[in-house]
N, C-alpha and C positions, 0 to 999 in steps of 0.2 A: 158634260162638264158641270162643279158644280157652282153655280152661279154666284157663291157668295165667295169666292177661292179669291185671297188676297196677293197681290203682286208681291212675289219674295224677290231679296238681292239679286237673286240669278235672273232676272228674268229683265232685269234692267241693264241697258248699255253703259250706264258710267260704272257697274260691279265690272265689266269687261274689258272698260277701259283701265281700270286701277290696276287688275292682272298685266294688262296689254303693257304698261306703262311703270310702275314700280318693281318688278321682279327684272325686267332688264336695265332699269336705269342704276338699279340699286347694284347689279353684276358689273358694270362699265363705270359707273362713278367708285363705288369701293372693291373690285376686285380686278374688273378689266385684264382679262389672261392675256388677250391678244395684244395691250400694252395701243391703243387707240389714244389718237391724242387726247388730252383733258381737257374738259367741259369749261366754258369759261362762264362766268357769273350771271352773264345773262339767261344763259341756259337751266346751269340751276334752277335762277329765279322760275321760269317758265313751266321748270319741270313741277316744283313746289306747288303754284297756281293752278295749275291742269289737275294736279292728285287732288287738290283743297277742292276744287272743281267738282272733279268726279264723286268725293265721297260728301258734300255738300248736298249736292244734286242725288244724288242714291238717297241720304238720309230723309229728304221732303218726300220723293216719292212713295220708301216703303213706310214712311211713318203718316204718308198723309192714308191711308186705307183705300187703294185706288184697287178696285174691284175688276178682275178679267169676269167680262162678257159676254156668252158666246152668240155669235150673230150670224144671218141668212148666209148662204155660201152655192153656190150651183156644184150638186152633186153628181153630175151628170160623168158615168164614167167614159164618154165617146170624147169629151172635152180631155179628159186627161192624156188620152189615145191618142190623141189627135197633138196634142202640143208635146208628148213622147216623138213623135214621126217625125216635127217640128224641129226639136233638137236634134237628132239624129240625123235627118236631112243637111242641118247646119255643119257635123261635124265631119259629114260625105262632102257639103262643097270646100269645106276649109282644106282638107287633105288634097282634094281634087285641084283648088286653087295653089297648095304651094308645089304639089309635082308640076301643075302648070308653067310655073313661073320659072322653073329650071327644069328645062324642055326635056321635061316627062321623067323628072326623079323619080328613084324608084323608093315601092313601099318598103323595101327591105330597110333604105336608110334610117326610116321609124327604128329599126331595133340595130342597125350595125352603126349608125351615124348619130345620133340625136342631137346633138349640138348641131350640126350642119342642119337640120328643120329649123330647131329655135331660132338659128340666125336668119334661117328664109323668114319665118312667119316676123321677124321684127321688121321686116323690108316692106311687107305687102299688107294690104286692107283685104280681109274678109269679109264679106257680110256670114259667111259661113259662121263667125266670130261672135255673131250678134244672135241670130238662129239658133244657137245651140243653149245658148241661158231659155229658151225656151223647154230645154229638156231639165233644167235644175229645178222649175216649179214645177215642171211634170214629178220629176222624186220628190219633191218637198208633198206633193200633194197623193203620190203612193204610199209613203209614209203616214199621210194623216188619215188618209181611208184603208185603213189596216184590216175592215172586214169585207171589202169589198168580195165577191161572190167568183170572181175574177181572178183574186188575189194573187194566184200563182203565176199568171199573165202579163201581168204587172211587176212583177217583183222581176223578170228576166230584162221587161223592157228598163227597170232599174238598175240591172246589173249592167245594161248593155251601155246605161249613157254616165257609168262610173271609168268603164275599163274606155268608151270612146272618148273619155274628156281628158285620156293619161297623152294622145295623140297631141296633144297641144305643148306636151312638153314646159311645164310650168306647176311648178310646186306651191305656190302660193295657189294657182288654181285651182288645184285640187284641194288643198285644205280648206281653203273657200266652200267648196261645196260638200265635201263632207263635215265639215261643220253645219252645214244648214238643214243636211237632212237631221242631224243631231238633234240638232236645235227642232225639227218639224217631229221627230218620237217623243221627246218630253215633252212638246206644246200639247200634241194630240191625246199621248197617254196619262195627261195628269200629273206626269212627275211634280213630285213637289216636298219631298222629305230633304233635309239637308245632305245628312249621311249620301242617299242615294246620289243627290246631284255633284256632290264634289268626287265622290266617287264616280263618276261618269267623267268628268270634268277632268279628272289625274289620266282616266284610261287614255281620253281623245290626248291626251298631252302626248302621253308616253308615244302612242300608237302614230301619231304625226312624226315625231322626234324618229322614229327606227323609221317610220317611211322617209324620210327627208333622206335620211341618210343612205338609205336604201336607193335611192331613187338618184342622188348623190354621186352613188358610186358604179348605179347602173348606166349615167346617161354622160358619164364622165364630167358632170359639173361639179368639181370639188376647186377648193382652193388652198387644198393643203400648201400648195408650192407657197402660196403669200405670208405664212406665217410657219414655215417650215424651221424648226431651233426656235424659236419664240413659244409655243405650244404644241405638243405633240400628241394630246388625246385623240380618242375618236369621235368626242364631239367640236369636233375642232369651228367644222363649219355651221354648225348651232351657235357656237360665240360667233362667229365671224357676223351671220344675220342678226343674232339679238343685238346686237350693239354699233353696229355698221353705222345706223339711221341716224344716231345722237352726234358725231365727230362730222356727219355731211351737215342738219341742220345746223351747229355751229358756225359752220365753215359761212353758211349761205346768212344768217344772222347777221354774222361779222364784218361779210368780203360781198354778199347780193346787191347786185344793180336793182334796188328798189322802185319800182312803178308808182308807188302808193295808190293803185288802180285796182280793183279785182281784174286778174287773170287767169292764173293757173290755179286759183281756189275755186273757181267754175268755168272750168273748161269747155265742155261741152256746149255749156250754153255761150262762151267768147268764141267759139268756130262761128254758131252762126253767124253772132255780129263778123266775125271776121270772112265770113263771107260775102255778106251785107256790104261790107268797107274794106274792099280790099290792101287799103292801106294802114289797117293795123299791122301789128309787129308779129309777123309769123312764131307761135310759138311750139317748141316739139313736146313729144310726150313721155321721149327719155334725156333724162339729163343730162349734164356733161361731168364727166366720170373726173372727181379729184383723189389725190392722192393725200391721207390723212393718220396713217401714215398707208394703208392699204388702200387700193383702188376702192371707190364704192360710187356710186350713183345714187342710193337712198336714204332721204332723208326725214323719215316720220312720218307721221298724218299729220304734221304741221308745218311741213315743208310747203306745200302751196301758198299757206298763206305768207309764212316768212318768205318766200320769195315776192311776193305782192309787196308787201309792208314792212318786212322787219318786224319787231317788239311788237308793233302797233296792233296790226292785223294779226299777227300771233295771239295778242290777247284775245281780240274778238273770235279767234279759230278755238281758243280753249273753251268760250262761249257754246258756242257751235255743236261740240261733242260732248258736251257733260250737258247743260238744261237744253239746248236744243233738241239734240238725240232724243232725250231722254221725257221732253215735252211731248214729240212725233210716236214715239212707241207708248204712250198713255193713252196720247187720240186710237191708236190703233188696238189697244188692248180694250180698248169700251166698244171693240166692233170684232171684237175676236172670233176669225175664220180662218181657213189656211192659208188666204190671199195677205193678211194683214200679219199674220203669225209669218210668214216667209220674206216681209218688210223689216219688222222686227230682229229678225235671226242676222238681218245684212245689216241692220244698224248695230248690232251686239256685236259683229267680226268686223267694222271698220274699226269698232274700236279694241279687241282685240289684237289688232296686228300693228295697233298706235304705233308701237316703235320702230316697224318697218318701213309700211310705203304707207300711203294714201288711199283710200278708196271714197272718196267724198266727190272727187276729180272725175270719177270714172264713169263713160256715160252707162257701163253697164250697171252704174251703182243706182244711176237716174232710174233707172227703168224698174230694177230694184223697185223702190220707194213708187215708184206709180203704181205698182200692182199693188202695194198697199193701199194705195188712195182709191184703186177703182175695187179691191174689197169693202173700204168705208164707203163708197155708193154703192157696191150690191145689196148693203144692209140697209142702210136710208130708202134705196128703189122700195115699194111696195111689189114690185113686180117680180122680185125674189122671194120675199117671204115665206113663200111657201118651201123653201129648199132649208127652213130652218128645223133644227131638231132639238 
């Protein structure tokens, strides 16, 4: 890599969040097909601050000259073998867990039933669940050792934990992770031409878009019924997601039993205390579904904090995803490996999917962001050094 290679728009999370964030807000605030109740002025406001946010935050970074790094990394390809088997092990117990739990479903229901899984796997705890983000750095890291000796060995145990991760029945999941291998080809290959990147950028659009719908109409999750005479394309359910998120966060701005506590803006870490003290206020990790004028349960990547706070904590959540983001993935580009580069790719798609749900919440986001952190100590260890190239 070359050393003096400067950090362009794309490479920053708040350019991810403006896409994530203006192109649906601008569809539901002035065109709105599916006719979603209207935004009320708080919302505006928020939406205003968040974009002023992002592109604030974008502007210091690419204009301050922040230089990607490339730093020590453990080459070793038994480690990548090894956390392949990991995830794949995860996504043998997860399956193995939900026939479990409906005495001994059968596999075929994967392809004759798929709604009937998704509604098991919302019932049950996996660790199988947790196991298998072990096989997305395993690709993240297939992708960045592109000459490995191996290659072709690798590239099957890649194909095998794309088609294994479709078992989970979750579309946002999948675009989760193939956006990160994305993200792990440009990191590794240099990309760095504009042309090229926005052209990659339109394909993964397109190519998500027909899988959704694809996926949509294979696993019978559509909602054509709910806006059936109100819009009749066939991206019916692409509006229904891009604009779902904005009429739920209003709703919770407006109508939320406010805490003024963190809670569900750090979840993961409120289970423990709520372990610790069993007398906090048990909280779930799917919403309760309003009708607005369509059913929906999601409401942005700033739904946790407007439910914590209101306006308040909203502002500080706008904080959060434009210079916090954006502060974290700098630390990690001045230690650039695939451990820090596949931190980065998860801070670029929370904020990509802004207008959907959250992923700040998620303890798998937590984990995420640590394997970032233990890349910025493989490089600090002197005791890697030597795996540097």
């Amino acid at each position: 890599m070359n050393s003096n290679l400067k950090i362009k728009i794309w490479d920053v999370p708040s350019f991810y969040g403006i896409l994530g964030l203006f192109i649906p807000y601008a569809i539901y605030r002035f065109y709105n097909p599916l006719k979603w109740y209207k935004p009320s002025l708080e919302i505006d406001i928020l939406v205003i601050i968040q974009l002023m946010a992002f592109a604030l935050s974008l502007l210091i970074v690419v204009s301050g000259n922040v230089l990607k790094k490339k730093a020590a990394y453990d080459k070793s390809e038994l480690s990548i073998l090894l956390l392949h088997i990991i995830g794949l092990m995860g996504i043998v117990i997860f399956i193995y867990d939900v026939i479990n739990s409906q005495n001994n479903l059968l596999l075929l229901t994967w392809i004759s039933s798929p709604l009937e899984v998704r509604s098991v796997q919302d019932e049950i705890t996996s660790l199988g669940t947790q196991l298998s983000y072990a096989g997305w750095l395993a690709c993240f890291l297939t992708i960045w050792k592109t000459k490995s000796v191996n290659n072709k060995i690798f590239l099957i145990f890649l194909m095998l934990q794309i088609i294994g991760n479709l078992a989970f029945i979750d579309k946002t999941r999948f675009i989760w992770m193939m956006f990160l291998i994305g993200i792990g080809f440009m990191q590794s290959n240099n990309v760095h031409k504009s042309k090229l990147i926005f052209k990659y950028i339109i394909i993964y659009a397109l190519v998500m878009i027909i899988f959704f719908s694809i996926f949509g109409m294979q696993t019978g999750k559509t909602y054509e019924s709910l806006y059936a005479g109100v819009y009749d394309g066939i991206f019916g359910d692409v509006y229904l997601y891009l604009n779902a998120g904005f009429p739920y966060l209003n709703y919770v701005i407006l109508n939320g039993n406010h805490a003024y506590m963190p809670q569900e803006s750090i979840l993961p870490v409120y289970r423990i205390f709520q372990f610790i003290d069993e007398s906090l206020p048990k909280l779930s990790t799917i919403l309760p579904v309003q009708n607005l004028p369509y059913s929906t349960n999601v409401g942005t990547a700033l739904q946790p904090f407007a439910s914590d706070g209101g306006v308040i904590f909203s502002l500080f959540g706008i904080l959060v995803y434009s210079f916090g983001f954006d502060a974290l993935a700098i630390k990690f580009y001045k230690h650039l490996n695939p451990y820090t580069a596949f931190a980065i790719g998860n801070l670029c798609f929370a904020n990509l999917i802004y207008f959907l749900a959250p992923k700040i919440n998620n303890l798998s986001f937590y984990i995420f962001i640590f394997v970032g952190l233990i890349g910025v100590y493989l490089t600090l260890n002197r005791k890697y050094r030597r795996f540097k190239n």
